[in-house]
C-alpha positions in Angstrom: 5.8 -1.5 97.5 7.8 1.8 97.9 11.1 1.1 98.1 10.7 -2.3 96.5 11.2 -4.0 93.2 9.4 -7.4 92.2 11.7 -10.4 92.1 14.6 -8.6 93.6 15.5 -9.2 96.9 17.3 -6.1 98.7 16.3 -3.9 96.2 16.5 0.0 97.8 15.2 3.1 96.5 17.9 5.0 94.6 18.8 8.3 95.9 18.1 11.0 93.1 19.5 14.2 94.4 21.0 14.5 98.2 23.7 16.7 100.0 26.5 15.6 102.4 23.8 15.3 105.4 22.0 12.9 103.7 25.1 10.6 103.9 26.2 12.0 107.7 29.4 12.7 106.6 31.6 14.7 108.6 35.3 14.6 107.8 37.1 13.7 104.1 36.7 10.2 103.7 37.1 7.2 100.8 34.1 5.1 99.6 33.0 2.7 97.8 30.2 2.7 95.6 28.7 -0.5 94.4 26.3 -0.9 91.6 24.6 -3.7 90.6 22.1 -3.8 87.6 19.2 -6.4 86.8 17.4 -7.1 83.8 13.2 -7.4 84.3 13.4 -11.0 85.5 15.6 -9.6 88.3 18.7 -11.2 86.8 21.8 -9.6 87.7 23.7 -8.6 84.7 26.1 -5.9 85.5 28.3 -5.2 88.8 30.5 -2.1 89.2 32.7 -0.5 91.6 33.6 3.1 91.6 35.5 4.7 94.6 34.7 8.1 95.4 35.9 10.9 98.2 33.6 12.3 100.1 33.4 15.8 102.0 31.2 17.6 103.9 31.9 20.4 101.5 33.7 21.4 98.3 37.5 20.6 97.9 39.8 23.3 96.0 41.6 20.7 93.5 45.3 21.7 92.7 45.2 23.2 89.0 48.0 23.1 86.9 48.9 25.7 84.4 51.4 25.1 81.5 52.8 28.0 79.4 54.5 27.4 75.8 58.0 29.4 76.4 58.8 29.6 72.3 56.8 30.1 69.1 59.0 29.2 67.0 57.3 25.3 67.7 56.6 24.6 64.1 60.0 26.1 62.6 62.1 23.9 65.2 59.9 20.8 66.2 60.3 21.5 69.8 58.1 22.9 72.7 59.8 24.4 75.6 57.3 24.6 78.3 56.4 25.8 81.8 54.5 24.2 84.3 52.6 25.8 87.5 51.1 24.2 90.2 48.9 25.8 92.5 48.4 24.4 95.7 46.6 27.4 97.7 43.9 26.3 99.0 43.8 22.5 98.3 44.1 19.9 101.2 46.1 17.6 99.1 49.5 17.8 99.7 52.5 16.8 97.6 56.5 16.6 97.0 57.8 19.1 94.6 58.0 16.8 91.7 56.1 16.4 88.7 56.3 13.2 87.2 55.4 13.3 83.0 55.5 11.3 80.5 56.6 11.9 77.1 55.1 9.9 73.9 57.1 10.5 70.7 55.3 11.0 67.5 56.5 11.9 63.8 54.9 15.1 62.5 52.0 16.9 63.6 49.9 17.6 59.9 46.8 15.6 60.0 47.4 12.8 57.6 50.9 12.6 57.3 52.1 9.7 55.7 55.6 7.9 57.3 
């Protein structure tokens, strides 16, 4: 049966390749996919969820750029750096801030023993 698999009821034929038409969609929206697997009894054994945007074409993401201001790095044990964002283009918008976190670590030569 095309579309069907044996002891698995609401089974549908998985969509292999397909462009924004194939899903109608019109405008930037948030979905939901949900996957369920099933072993060859037609068990289920795995459920997932994965949200996903959709568009009915490509999005320009925002890039970030970050420039190392000194190279004296390994001399001082600091990086002084520079971060760009680059909006142009993207439909995301944001505040001005860039929220970062720092995670402190002793020495950077593989190996190194405390």
């Amino acid at each position: 049966m095309a579309g069907q698999h044996a002891g698995v009821s609401g089974w549908r034929q998985a969509i292999t390749s397909w462009t924004p038409s194939v899903l109608n969609v019109t405008a930037i929206k948030d979905a939901l996919l949900q996957f369920r697997c099933f072993d060859n009894g037609g068990n289920l054994v795995k459920t997932e969820e994965k949200n996903i945007l959709l568009t009915p074409s490509a999005l320009v993401l925002p890039s970030i750029q970050i420039n190392m201001l000194n190279s004296d790095f390994w001399q001082t044990g600091n990086v002084n750096v520079q971060y760009l964002v680059d909006r142009s283009g993207s439909v995301f918008t944001s505040d001005n801030n860039l929220n970062t976190i720092f995670y402190p670590h002793i020495g950077f030569d593989y190996g190194q023993n405390l």
